[in-house]
Structures are given as C-alpha cells and as structure tokens.
N, C-alpha and C positions, 0 to 999 in steps of 0.2 A: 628330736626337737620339734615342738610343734610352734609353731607360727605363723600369721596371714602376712609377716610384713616381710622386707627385702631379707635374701640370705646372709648378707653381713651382721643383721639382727640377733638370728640364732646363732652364728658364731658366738659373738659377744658375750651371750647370755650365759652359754655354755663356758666359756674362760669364766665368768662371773661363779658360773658354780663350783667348779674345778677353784678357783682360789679360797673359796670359802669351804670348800673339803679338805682341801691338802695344806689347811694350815695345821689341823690338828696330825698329829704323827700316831695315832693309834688304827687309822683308815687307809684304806689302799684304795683309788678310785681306778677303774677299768673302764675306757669310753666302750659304748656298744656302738655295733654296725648298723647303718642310719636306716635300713629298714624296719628296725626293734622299734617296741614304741617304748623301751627304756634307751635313755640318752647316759645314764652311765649305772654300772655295778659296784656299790661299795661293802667292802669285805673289812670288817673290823678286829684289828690285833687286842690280845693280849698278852705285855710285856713282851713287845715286841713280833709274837707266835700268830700265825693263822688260829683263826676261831673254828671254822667255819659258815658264822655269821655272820650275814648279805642281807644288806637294803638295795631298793631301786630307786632311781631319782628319775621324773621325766622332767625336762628344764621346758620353759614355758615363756615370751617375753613379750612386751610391748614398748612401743619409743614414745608416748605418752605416760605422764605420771596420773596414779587413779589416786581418787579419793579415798582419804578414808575414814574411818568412824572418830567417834568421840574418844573414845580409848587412843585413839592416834598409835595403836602397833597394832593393827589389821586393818584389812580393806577388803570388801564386799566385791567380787570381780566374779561374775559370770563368764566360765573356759569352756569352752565344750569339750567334757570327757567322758567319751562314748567308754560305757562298760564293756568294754569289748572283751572278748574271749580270751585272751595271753594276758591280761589284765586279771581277770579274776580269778583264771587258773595258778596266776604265780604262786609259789609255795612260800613265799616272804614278805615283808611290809614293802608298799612303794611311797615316796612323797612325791610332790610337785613343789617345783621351785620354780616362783614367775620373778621376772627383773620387770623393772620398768627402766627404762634407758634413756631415758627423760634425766635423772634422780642417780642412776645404777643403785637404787633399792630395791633389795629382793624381800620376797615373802615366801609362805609354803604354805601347805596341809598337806595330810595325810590321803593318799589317794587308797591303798589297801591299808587301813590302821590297824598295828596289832592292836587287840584287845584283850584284858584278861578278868572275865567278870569273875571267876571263881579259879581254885587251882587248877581244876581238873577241865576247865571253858575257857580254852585258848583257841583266839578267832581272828581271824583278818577282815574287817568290813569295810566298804566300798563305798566312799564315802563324798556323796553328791555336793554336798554343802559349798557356796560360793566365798565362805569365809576363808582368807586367808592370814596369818598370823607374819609379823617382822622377822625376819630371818638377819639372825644377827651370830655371834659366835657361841652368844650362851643359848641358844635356839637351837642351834647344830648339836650342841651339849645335851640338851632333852630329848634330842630328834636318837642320839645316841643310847641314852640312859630307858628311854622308851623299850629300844629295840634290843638292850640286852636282856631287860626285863622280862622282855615277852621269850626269847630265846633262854632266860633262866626256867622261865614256868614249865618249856617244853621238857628242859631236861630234867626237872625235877617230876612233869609226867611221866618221864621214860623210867627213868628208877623206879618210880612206885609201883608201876605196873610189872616190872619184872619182880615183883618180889611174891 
C-alpha cells in the first residue's frame, strides 16, 4: 500500500479494493506481505477451476478528491511509481488502484500493461502515464478480459512453437 497519509487511510483503501475484487466469483484475491510492493495477488477461475492466471494490484489512496477531466471517468494524478526492479521483473500484468476517500471513488491503470501488438509480440510495458481511468465493476470486467487475452496469446504462442 503506498501512501503519505495516516495508516487507517491504506487500510481503507485496501477494503475498498478487496470489495471491488470479491464481488466477482471468477477471482481469488491473496493480500501480499506489506513488504511486497504488490498489495494483493489475483488468481482468475475458470468454471470455478484454477487457471493459473495472476494479476497484481498495488492499492494507492488519498483523503482528498482530485479532479478530473472533461470525459469525467479519469483523472490526471501524478503517483510516484519508481520502476523499480520486482516491478519490472514481474512475469504478469500489474494495475494500480487509487481511492480517493474524500468520494471512496476509485480509479486504475495499468502499471505492467499486458500488450499484444501481434500474435507472436506479447509484452508487459510499464507504464508511466498519470492517467487514471473510473474504476467501476465493468472496469474490473476489462481489467479481466485484458488479462485473459494476453494469457490466451501466450498459450496459443506455446502451441505454435511446439509444433
């Protein structure tokens, strides 16, 4: 949990994510040990089954509400997210989820974005951008849909190449 304000803040925040993951039943969330700089592990089912496939959440908050753009579902918030080294090494997508606690409106991006420019160019990019997007339940639904995608492309690289 990264935050400059009082520790009941990240608390907070962190409930705030954990309800907005565990509403869906296809996700298992795992809190990480507060030295990690992921704040939780989520493991996505199918029909009930382990996947294998994992995203990372870092939760992120503030007790003032920020502004935001004209679109009014994102808001421009400069976080400091040092690219740090367990960050870029990860082997899976990470987002960021920021609360404002002012609101309890959350937002995201993508901190490690899967990408898939071509079949065979499957990439995780790290992604500086101050833009954050509305974090709503159909947001968690593309945050989802994103990350099966990218985990389809891998396994349809691995086929190909075995053949």
């Amino acid at each position: 949990m990264v935050t400059k304000e009082a520790w009941y803040i990240g608390q907070r925040a962190e409930s705030l994510a954990m309800m907005y993951l565990t509403r869906r039943n296809d996700l298992v969330v795992s809190r990480q040990q507060e030295e990690q700089d992921l704040d939780f592990l989520v493991t996505l089912l199918k029909d009930g089954s382990y996947t294998g496939r994992i995203f990372g959440v870092q939760v992120t908050a503030t007790v003032s509400t920020p502004k935001s753009n004209q679109s009014n579902d994102s808001v421009n918030i400069k976080i400091p997210l040092e690219q740090n080294k367990l960050l870029t090494e990860l082997p899976f997508p990470v987002c960021l989820f920021f609360f404002s606690l002012g609101n309890n409106q959350g937002y995201y991006k993508w901190i490690l974005e899967p990408v898939i420019e071509a079949q065979q160019n499957l990439q995780l990019l790290f992604n500086g951008k101050s833009e954050l997007k509305e974090l709503t339940d159909e947001a968690i639904g593309k945050i989802i849909s994103v990350v099966n995608s990218w985990y389809d492309s891998r396994k349809y690289l691995s086929l190909k190449e075995e053949d």
